[in-house]
C-alpha positions in Angstrom: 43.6 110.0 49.1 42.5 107.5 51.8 43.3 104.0 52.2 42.9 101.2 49.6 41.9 97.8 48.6 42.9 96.5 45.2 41.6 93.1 43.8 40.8 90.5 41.2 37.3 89.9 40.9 36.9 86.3 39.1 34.8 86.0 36.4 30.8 84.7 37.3 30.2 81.4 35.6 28.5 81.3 32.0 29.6 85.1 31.4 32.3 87.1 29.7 34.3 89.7 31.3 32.2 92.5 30.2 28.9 90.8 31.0 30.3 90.1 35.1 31.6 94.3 34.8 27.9 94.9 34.2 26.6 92.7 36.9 29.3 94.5 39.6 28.1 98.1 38.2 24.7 97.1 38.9 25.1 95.9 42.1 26.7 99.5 42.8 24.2 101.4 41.1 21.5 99.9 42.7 23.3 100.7 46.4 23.7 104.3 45.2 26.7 104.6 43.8 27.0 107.8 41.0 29.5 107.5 38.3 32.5 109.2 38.7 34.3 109.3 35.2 37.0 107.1 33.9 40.2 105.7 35.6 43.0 104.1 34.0 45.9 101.9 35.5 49.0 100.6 33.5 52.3 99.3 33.8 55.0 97.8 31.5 58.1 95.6 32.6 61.3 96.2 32.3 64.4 93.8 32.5 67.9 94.5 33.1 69.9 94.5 30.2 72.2 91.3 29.3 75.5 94.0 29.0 74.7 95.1 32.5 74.4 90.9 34.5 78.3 90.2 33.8 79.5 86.3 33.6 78.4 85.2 36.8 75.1 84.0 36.0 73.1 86.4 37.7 69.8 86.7 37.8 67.9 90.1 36.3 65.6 92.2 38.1 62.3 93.6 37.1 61.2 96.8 37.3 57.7 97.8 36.8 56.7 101.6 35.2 53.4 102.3 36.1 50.5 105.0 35.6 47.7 106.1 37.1 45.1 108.2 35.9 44.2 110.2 39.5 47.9 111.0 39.5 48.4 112.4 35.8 51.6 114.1 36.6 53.3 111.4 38.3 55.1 108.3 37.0 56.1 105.2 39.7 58.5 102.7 39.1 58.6 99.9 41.3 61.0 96.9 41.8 58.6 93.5 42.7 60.0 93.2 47.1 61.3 96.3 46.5 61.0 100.3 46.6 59.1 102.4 44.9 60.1 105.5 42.9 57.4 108.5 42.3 58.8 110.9 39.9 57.4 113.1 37.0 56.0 111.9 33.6 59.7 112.4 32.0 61.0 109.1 33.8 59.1 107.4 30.5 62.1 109.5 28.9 64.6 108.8 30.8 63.9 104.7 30.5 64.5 105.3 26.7 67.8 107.1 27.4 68.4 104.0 30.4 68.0 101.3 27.8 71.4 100.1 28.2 70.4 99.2 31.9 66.9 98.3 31.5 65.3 96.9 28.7 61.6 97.3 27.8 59.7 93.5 27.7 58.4 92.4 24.6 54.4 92.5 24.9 54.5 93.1 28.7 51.9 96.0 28.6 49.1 95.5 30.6 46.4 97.3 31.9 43.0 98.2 33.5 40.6 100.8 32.8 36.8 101.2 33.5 34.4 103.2 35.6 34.7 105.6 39.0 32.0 105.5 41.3 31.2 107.3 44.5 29.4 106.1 47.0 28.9 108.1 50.4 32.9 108.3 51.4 33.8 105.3 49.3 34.9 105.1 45.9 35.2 102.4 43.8 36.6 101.3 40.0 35.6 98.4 38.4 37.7 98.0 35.4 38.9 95.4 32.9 42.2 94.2 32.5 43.5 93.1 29.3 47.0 92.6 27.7 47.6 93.8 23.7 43.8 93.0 22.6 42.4 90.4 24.9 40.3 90.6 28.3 42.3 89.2 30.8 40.5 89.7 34.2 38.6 92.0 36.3 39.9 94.7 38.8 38.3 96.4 41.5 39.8 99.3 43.7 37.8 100.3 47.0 39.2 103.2 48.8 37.7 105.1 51.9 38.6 108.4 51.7 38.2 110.3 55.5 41.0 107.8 56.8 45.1 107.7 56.1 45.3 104.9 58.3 44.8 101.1 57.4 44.4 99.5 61.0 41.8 102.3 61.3 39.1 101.4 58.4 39.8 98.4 57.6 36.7 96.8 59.7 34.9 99.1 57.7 36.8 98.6 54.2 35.5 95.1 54.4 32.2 95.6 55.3 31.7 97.4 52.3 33.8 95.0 50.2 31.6 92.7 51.3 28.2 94.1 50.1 28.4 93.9 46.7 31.6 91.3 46.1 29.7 88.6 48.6 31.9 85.6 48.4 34.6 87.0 46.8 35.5 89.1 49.1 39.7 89.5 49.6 41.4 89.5 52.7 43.6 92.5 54.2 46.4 93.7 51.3 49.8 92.7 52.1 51.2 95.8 51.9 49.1 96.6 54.6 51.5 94.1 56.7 54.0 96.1 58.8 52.4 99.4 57.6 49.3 99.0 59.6 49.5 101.6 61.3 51.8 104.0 59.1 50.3 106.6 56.7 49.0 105.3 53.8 50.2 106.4 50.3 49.7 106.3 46.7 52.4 103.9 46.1 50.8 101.4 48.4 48.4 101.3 45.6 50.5 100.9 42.9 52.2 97.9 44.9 48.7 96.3 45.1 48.2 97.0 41.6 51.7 95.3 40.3 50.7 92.9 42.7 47.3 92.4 40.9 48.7 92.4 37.0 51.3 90.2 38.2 49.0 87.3 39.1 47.1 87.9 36.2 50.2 87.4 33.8 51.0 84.4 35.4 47.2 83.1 34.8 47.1 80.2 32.4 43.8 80.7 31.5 42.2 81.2 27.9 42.1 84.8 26.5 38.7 85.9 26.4 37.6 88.8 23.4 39.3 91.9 23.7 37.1 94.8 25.4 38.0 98.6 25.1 
């Protein structure tokens, strides 16, 4: 894998979700972008157990369990300013068994899922994020393959960005920050992506109509 951008794209004014998903594929499409297939993100929250915090009033952490469908064998668990664990698909088993520690959050699933696109040594997914059956937002995942290094493409990660997101264009990730020059890695992208569902969740904004 190469380096990677991960971002909310708003939704255009006077449209649904799915109708500003169109208008982004198009704008791909007609740049010559070729579908790719089907991606698929998710990630559900865990709390620490009340048994495990004690009588001091302290406060619980979060931990995040999260998928991604271009690494079907792998699981990641992530802690929000914190590490991030890349095991096998069993850790899912091993929460169950760990539910005296951590306990799974009532309703917290969310996830994104839409289209892969290629585009020259880019690829992109557009895909739509929604919580139990509503729409909540947009996602959109740029990566440029042929480089490992952030400080390296990123000139050119937002040159692209910028051709079809205009405006809305994000700045550098913050978990590029100190790693700027390190290796990048698939758990950098699932740090953008708690990152991403995480300000989504804390949107107070109106369901729109569940898409699948």
């Amino acid at each position: 894998m190469g380096v990677t951008c991960v971002s909310q794209m708003p939704v255009a004014e006077g449209k649904s979700v799915q109708q500003t998903v169109e208008l982004l594929t198009r704008k791909l499409e007609i740049l010559g972008a070729e579908k790719q297939g089907t991606f698929c993100v998710d990630c559900e929250t865990y709390h620490t157990a009340a048994s495990t915090l004690g009588s001091q009033g302290q406060a619980g952490k979060l931990m995040y369990v999260m998928h991604n469908s271009e690494y079907p064998l792998s699981c990641f668990a992530l802690f929000e300013n914190g590490p991030c664990l890349i095991a096998d698909t069993n850790f899912d088993v091993l929460m169950v068994k760990l539910k005296g520690f951590f306990q799974s959050a009532k309703a917290s699933k969310i996830e994104t899922r839409g289209t892969r696109y290629q585009y020259c040594d880019f690829l992109v997914k557009v895909g739509t994020v929604t919580m139990g059956p509503s729409a909540r937002g947009i996602s959109v995942e740029v990566e440029y393959g042929p480089c490992v290094v952030a400080s390296d493409c990123w000139s050119l990660l937002l040159e692209f960005l910028q051709s079809f997101l205009g405006s809305h264009t994000p700045g550098a990730p913050a978990v590029f920050g100190n790693r700027h020059d390190v290796v990048y890695g698939p758990a950098d992208t699932m740090v953008q992506y708690m990152e991403l569902f995480n300000k989504i969740r804390k949107q107070q904004q109106v369901p729109v109509a569940g898409i699948r």
